[in-house]
N, C-alpha and C positions, 0 to 999 in steps of 0.2 A: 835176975831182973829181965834178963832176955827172953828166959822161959814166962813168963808173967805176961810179958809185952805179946808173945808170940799168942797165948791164952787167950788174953784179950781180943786180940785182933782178930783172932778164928770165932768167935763169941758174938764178936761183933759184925763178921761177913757173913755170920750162918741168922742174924736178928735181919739184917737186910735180903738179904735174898729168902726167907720161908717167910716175914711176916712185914717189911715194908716196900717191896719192890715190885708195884705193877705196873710198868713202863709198857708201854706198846710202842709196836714200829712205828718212825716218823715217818713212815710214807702210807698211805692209805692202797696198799696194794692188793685187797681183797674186797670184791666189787658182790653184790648183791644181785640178786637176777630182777632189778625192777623194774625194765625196760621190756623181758620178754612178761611179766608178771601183769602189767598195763595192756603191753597187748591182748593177750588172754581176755582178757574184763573188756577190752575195747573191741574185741571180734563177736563179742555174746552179746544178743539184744532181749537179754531175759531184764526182767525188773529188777535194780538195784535195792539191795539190804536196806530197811529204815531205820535200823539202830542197831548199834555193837550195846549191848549190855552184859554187865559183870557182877558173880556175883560172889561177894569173900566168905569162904568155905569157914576158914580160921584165920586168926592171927596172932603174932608171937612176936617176940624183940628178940635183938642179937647185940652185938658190941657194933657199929659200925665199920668197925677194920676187916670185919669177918666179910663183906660183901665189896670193901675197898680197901687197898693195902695202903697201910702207915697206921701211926699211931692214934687212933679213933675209936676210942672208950666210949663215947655217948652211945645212947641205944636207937638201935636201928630198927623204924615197925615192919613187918613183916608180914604180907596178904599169901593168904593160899587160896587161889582163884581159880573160877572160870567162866569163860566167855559165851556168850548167847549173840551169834546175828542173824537179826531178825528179818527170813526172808521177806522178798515183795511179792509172795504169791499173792491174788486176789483171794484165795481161799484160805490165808494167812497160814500156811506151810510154807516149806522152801527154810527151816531152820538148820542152821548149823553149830553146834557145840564145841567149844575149843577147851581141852583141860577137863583133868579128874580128880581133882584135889583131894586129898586123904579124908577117907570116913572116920568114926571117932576111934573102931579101934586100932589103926596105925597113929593119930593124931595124937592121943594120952602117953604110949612110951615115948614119943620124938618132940613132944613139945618140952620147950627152952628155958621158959620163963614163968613167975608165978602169974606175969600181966596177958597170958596166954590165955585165946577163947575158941568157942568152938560153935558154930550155927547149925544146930540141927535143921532148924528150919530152909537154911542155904542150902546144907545137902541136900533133903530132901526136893526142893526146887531143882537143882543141878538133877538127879536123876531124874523127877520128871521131864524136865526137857530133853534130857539124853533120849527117855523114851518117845519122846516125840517128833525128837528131829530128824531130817534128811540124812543127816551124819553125824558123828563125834569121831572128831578127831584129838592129838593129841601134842603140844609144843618137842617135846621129850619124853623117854621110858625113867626118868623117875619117882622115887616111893610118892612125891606130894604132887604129880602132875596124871600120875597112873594108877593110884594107890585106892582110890577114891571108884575104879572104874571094876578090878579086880575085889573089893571086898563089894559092891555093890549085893543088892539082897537077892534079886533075881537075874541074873546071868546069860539064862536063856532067852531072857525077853530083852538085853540090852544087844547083845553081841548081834543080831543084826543090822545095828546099827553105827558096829564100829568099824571105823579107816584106820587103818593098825596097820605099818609097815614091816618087814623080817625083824630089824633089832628091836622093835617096840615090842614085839609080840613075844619074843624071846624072853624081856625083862620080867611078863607077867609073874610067873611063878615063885619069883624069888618074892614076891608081897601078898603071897596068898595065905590063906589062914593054916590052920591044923589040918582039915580036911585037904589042902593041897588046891590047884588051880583047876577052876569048874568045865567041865566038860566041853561047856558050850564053845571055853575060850580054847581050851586046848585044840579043838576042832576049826577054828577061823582059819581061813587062809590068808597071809598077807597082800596087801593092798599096795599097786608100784605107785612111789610117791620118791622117785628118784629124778623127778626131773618139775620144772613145775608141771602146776595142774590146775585146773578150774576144778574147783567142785559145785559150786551154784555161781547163779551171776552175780558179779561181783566180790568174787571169793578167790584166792591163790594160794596153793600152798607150793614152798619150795622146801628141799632139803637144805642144810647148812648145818652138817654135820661136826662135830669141833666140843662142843659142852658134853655131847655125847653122840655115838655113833649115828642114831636116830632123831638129832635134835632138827627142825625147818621151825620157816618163818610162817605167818599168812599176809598178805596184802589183802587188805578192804577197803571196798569205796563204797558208800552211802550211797544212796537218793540226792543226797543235801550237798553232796561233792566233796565230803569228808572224808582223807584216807589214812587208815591207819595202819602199819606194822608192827606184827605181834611179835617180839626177838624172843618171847620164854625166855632163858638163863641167861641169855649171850652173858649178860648183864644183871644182876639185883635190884641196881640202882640207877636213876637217871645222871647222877653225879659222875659214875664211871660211863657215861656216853662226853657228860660236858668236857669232863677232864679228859676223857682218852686213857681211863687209869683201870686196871683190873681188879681180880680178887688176889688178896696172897696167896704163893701157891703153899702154904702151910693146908689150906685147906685140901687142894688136894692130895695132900698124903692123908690125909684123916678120915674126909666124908667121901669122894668122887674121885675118878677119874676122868681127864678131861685131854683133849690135846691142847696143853696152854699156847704153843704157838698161833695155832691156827684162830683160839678164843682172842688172843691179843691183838691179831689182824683185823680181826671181826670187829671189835671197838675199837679201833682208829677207824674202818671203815663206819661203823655208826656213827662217831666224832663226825667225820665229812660229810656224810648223809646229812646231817641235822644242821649242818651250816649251809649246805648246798639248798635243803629243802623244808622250810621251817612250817610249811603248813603240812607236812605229811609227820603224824602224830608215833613218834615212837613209843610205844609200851609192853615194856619190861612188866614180867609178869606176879613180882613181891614187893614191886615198890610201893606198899601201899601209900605213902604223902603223895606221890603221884598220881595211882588212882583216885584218890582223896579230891584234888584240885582239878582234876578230867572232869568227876563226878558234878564237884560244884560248877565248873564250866559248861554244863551239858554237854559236854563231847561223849560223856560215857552214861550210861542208863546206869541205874544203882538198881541192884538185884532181877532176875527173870522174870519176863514177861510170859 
């Protein structure tokens, strides 16, 4: 009976800690650089962005547990995005691209679900705009936020446009097709995004490494006085910002590796951000019900302009 009890118990610490335990520190001791991120945007007198638009690449479901830990079977939808803002140049240039969400053919082995789709037409917008913007940048070097950037059709004609830091640029290869990673990308030099940075007015990127070596934020602010922060991974879902709750870490022995501590500071810190400051728009980069209700609030532009 001992031995039984003993079984159990081990059974039941090993269900708690890989698949119901995403506690985060009770003290919000990991601060965000919003403070030098505003100033940046407050020393530039260029014309502010007239809209953040987004545009869902694909979309898939998951079990909910998989993006928040405990037991949550219902299904979770799932956006693979990326962002468009839209500079204030008079000569309507001044674009910046955030996110390269997987083309179809990394999107067909890695989708989840049969309620799983796919926008061609969305890709093909996201590259055009890539090829037209000031910049594209990237939240993180994963398969569905770089995948999309790496299998692109021409290579040569985008890679002048990319902001790719060392581990970003490192990841390429590993999502390139048969022919291996295109020349053009092999040849980039990385881009220093180790500290914040302005890249247009109204635009900040910082690092905030932790989901992944190369994971940062951006800060935006509108014309309209609208600011939004893009977290990419921190988070899946906006429910792990309300709660202060993470992913199990069952996931990462499976799909990633991550530093969970550091990720776990990072949402207690987004928990206090968003009490502290409820007009500054946090968005998580899968949460599509959130995108969803941005959309219908006009806060977000639905698909590329």
């Amino acid at each position: 009976m001992r031995v039984l009890i003993a079984i159990l118990v081990f059974i039941a610490a090993g269900v708690y800690w890989f698949i119901l335990d995403g506690s985060t520190p009770k003290n919000a001791d990991y601060e965000f650089p919003l403070a030098q991120m505003r100033g940046l945007i407050d020393a530039d007198d260029g014309p502010l962005p007239t809209a953040l638009n987004v545009e869902i690449i694909s979309t898939d479901e998951a079990p909910l547990l998989a993006a928040h830990a405990g037991f949550h079977f219902k299904p979770f939808q799932l956006a693979m995005t990326s962002f468009q803002v839209k500079g204030g140049n008079s000569d309507g240039g001044g674009d910046i691209i955030i996110g390269g969400a997987m083309d179809k053919t990394l999107y067909e082995p890695t989708k989840q679900s049969d309620n799983a789709t796919f926008s061609d037409a969305g890709y093909r917008r996201m590259l055009d705009a890539m090829l037209a913007s000031d910049a594209t940048l990237i939240t993180h070097e994963h398969i569905d936020h770089l995948g999309g950037i790496v299998r692109a059709p021409d290579p040569a004609a985008l890679a002048p446009h990319l902001m790719l830091s060392a581990p970003q640029l490192s990841a390429m290869a590993e999502f390139a097709g048969d022919d291996g990673l295109a020349a053009a990308y092999k040849n980039l030099a990385p881009t220093d995004l180790s500290a914040p940075r302005l890249l247009a007015p109204g635009v900040v990127v910082a690092p905030t490494p932790g989901h992944s070596p190369g994971s940062q934020v951006f800060l935006i602010r509108t014309d309209n006085g609208e600011e939004y922060l893009l977290i990419g991974d921190i988070v899946w879902t906006m429910k792990n910002v309300e709660k202060a709750w993470g992913r199990p870490r069952l996931l990462q022995y499976m799909f990633f590796k991550e530093d969970r501590a550091q990720v776990q500071r990072q949402v207690r810190a987004l928990n206090a951000l968003s009490a502290a400051e409820p007009a500054l728009t946090l968005l998580p980069s899968h949460d599509k019900a959130w995108i969803d209700a941005l959309i219908a609030a006009e806060k977000l532009g639905e698909n590329f302009q």
